[in-house]
C-alpha positions in Angstrom: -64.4 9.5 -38.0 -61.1 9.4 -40.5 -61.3 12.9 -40.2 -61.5 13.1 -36.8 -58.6 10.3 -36.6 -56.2 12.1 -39.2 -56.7 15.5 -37.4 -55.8 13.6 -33.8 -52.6 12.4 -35.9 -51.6 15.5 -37.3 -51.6 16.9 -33.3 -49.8 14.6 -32.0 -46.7 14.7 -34.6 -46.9 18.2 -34.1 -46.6 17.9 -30.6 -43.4 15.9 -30.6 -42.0 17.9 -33.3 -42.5 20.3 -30.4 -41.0 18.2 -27.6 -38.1 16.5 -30.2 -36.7 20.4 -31.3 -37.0 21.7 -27.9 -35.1 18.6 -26.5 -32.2 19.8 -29.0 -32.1 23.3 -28.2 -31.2 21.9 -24.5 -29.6 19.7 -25.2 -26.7 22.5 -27.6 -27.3 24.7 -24.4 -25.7 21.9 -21.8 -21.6 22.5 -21.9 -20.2 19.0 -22.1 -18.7 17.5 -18.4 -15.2 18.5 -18.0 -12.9 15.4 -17.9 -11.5 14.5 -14.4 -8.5 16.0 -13.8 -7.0 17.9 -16.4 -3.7 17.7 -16.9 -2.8 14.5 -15.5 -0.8 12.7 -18.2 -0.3 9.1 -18.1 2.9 9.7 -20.5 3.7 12.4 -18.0 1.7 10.9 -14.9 2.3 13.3 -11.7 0.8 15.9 -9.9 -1.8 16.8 -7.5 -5.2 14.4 -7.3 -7.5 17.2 -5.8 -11.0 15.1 -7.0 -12.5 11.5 -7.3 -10.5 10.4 -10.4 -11.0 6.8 -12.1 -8.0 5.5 -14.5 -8.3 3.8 -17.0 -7.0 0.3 -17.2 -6.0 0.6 -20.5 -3.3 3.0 -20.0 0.2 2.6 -18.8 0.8 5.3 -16.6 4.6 6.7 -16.5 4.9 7.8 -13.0 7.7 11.2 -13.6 7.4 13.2 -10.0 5.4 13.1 -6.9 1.7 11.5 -7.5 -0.2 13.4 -4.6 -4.2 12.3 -3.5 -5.3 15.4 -1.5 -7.7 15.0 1.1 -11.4 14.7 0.6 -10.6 12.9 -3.2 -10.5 9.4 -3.7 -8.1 7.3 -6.3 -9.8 4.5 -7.7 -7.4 2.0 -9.5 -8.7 -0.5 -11.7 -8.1 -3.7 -12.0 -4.8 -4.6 -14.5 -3.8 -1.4 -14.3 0.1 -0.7 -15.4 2.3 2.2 -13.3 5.6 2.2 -14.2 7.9 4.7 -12.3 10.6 6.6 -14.7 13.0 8.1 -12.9 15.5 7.6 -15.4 14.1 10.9 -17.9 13.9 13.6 -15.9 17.1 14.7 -14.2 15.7 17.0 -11.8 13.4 14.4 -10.4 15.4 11.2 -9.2 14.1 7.7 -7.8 13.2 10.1 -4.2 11.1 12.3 -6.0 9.1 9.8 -8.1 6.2 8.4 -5.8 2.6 8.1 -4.9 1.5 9.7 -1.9 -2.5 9.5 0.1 -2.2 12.6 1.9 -3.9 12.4 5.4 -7.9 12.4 4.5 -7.7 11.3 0.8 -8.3 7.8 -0.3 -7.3 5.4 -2.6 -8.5 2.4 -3.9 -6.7 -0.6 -5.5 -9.3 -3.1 -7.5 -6.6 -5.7 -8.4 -7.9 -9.3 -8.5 -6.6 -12.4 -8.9 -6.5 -13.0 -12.5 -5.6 -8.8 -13.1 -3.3 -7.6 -10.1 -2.5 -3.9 -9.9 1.1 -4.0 -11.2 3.8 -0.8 -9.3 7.2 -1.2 -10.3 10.7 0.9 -11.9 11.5 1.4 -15.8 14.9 -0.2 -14.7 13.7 -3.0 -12.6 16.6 -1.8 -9.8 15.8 -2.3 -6.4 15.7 1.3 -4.9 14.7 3.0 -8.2 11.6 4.9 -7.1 9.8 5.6 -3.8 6.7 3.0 -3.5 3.4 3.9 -1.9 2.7 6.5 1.0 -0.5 6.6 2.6 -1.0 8.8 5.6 -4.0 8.4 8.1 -5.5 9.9 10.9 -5.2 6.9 13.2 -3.3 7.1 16.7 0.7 7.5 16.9 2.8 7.7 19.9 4.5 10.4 17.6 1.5 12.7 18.0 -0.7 14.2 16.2 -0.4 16.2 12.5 3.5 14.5 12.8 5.6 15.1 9.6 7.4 11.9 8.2 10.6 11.9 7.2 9.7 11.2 3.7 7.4 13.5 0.9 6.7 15.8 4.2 3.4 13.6 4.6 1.5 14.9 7.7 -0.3 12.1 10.1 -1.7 10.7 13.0 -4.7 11.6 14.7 -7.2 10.4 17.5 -9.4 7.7 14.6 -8.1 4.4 14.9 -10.7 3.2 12.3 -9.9 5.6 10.2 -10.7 4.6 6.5 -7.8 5.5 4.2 -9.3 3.0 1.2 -9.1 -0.3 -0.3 -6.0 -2.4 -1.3 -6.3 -5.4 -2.8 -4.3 -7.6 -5.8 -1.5 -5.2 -5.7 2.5 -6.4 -6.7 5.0 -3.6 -5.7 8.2 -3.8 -6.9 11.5 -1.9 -7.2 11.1 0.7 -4.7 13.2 1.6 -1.6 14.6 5.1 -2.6 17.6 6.4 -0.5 16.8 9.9 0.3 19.6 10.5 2.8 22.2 8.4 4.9 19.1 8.4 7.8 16.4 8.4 5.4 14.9 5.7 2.7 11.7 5.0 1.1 9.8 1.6 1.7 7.9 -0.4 -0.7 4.5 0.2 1.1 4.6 2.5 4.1 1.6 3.4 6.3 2.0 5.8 8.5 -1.0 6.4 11.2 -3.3 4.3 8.6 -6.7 3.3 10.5 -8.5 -0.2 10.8 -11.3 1.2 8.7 -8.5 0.4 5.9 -8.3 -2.7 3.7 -5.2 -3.9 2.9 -5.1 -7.8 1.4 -3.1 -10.0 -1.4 -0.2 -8.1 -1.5 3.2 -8.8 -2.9 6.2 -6.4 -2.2 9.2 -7.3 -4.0 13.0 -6.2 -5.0 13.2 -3.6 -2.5 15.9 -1.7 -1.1 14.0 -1.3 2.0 11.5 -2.8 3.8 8.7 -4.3 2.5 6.0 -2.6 4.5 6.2 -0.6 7.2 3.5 0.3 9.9 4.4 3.6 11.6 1.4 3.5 14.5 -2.2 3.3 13.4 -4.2 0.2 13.6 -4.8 -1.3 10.0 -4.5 -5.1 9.5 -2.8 -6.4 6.3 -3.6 -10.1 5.0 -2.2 -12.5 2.4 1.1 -10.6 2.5 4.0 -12.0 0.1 7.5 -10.5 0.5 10.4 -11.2 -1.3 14.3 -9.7 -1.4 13.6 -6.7 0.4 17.1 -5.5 1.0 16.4 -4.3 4.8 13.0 -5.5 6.9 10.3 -7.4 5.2 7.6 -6.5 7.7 8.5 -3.4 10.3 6.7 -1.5 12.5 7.3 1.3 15.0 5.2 3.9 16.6 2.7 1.8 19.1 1.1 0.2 15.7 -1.7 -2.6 17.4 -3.0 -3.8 14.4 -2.6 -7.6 12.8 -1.2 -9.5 9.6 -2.8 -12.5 8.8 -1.0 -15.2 6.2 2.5 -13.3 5.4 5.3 -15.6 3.4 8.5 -14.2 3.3 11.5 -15.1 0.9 15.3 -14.1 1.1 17.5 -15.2 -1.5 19.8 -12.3 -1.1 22.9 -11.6 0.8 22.7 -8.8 4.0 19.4 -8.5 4.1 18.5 -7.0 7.5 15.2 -9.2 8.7 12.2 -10.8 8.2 10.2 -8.7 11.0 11.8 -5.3 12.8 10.3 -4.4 15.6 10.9 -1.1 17.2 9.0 1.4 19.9 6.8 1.3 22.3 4.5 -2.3 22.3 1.1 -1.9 21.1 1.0 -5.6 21.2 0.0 -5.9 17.3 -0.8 -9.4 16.2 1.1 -12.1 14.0 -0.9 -14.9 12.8 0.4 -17.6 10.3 3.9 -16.3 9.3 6.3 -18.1 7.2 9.8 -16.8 6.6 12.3 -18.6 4.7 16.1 -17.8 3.5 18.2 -19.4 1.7 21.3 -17.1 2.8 21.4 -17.2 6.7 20.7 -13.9 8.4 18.3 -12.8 11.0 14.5 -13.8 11.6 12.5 -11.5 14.2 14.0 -8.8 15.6 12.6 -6.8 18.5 13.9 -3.4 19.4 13.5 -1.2 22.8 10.1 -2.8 24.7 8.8 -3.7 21.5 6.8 -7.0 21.3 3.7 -8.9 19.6 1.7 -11.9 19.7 2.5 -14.1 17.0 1.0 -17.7 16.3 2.0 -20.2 13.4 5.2 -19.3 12.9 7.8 -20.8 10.9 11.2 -20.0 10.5 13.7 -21.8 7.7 17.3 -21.3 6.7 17.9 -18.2 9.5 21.1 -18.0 11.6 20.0 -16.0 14.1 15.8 -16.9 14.7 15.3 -14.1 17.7 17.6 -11.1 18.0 17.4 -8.9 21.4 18.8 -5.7 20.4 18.3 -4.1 24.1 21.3 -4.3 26.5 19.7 -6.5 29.7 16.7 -7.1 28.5 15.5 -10.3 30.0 12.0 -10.0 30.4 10.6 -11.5 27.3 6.8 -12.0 28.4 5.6 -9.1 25.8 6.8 -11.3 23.0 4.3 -13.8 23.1 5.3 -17.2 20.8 2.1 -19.9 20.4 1.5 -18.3 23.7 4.4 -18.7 25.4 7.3 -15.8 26.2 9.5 -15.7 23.1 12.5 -18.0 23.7 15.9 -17.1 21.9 17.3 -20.1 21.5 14.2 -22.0 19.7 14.4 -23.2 16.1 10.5 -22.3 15.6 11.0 -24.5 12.6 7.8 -25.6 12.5 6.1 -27.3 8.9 5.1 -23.9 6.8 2.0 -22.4 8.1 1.8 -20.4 4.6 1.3 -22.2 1.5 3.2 -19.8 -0.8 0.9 -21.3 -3.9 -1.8 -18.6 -1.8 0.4 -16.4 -4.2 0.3 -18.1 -7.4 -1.2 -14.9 -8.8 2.0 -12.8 -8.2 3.9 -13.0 -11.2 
């Protein structure tokens, strides 16, 4: 019986010695996985984003040129992640050439939280000293379809309005607002044709030289929105956009500022719901170009000269500016108790 035991033993080492040395032969055949995306440098971080790439929260990543997310790849962000834009080492790439741009079919996705917010913002801290985010959908436009915008030659719109251009959420923004031209600037956050499919939420835009965020048609929906010292329009939209904002405080402690909401276009009747704007230096509250209009509940308006400004000659017919639904009214204070408590935003630092 031992010898029957010791001879089952001596098989069965055998027999992994077998399994164990052919287990190393594969495994010095396999050719190691490639990393993501060679070439993309966060020291040196620009270029084209042609695959799924993950970063690395670890890393600060210098943002040197135009940061491009090609459609059919997907940019995942972690949480605490660091980009910070320098336009101030590379002469043949100024503040309009440093950016980060979601072509039309690629994604991106933000993971900020609370305690770890995705942080965006300039070397030099200047308002106007690199271009922000682009995103580009394929969501409805009155533009048209496969449009160009006047910035990074992004091409958008479509016939999806729940397009699904990613996930934002915990990001601060800060410093962007690039002048390109005497016609053209960058925003902070600009989405042009961006679908409902997107989320956007707990977002603070700050120390622009342009608008905070800008909606150029599509149908997304933005929430917990904090804006402050954006040197032209905190919130603007143009384009037909019909989507909504939900909790948005806004905060001007600047001089010539242009407004707190710009309006432009034809109405797609988007919708305004808890919005708080308060200045501390006069200036103008909503603003509503053309036909343009909205529907807008809790509003609350501090420290603004001018609280509705009718930039069409004649226009008299207010009933597509709906106010806590009634036609806008421009000689009302709509100084209402805040309908925002900013400490929503206690995580923006």
């Amino acid at each position: 019986m031992k010898n029957v035991t010791k001879t089952i033993y001596l098989m069965l080492f055998a027999f992994l010695g077998i399994v164990s040395t052919g287990c190393s032969s594969d495994d010095d055949n396999i050719e190691p996985i490639p990393p993501v995306q060679e070439g993309l440098d966060p020291d040196d971080f620009q270029g084209e984003v042609s695959e799924d790439l993950t970063l690395d929260a670890s890393e600060t990543y210098h943002l040197t040129g135009e940061l491009s997310v090609l459609s059919g790849a997907t940019l995942t962000i972690p949480a605490g992640t660091q980009f910070i834009a320098d336009t101030d080492v590379n002469d043949d790439n100024p503040a309009t050439g440093v950016y980060i741009a979601v072509q039309k079919g690629g994604k991106i996705n933000i993971l900020g939280t609370a305690s770890n917010p995705v942080v965006m913002s300039s070397s030099s801290g200047e308002a106007g000293s690199w271009g922000g985010l682009l995103i580009a959908g394929n969501g409805e436009t009155t533009a048209g379809i496969d449009v160009t915008a006047e910035v990074a030659n992004l091409v958008y719109g479509g016939s999806n309005p729940a397009d699904n251009s990613g996930s934002i959420k915990y990001l601060i923004l800060s410093d962007a607002g690039a002048q390109i031209d005497a016609e053209s600037q960058y925003n902070g956050l600009s989405l042009y044709a961006v679908g409902s499919g997107t989320t956007i939420e707990n977002i603070a835009i700050m120390n622009g030289a342009d608008d905070g965020v800008e909606f150029y048609g599509g149908s997304v929906s933005a929430t917990n929105l904090y804006l402050e010292n954006n040197e032209d329009d905190a919130v603007d939209w143009t384009e037909g956009w019909d989507g909504a904002v939900e909790n948005v405080y806004i905060y001007h402690t600047i001089e010539n500022f242009s407004t707190a909401i710009e309006a432009d276009g034809e109405n797609g009747n988007p919708t305004i719901t808890n919005f708080t704007a308060v200045s501390t230096t006069g200036g103008t509250a909503l603003q509503f170009k053309k036909l343009s209009g909205a529907t807008i509940t809790g509003l609350s308006l501090s420290g603004y000269e001018t609280n509705i400004d009718i930039t069409e000659e004649g226009r008299t017919d207010l009933s597509g500016i709906k106010i806590e639904g009634e036609d806008a009214d421009v000689d009302a204070a709509y100084d209402a108790a805040p309908t925002v408590d900013v400490e929503l935003f206690n995580w923006v630092d």
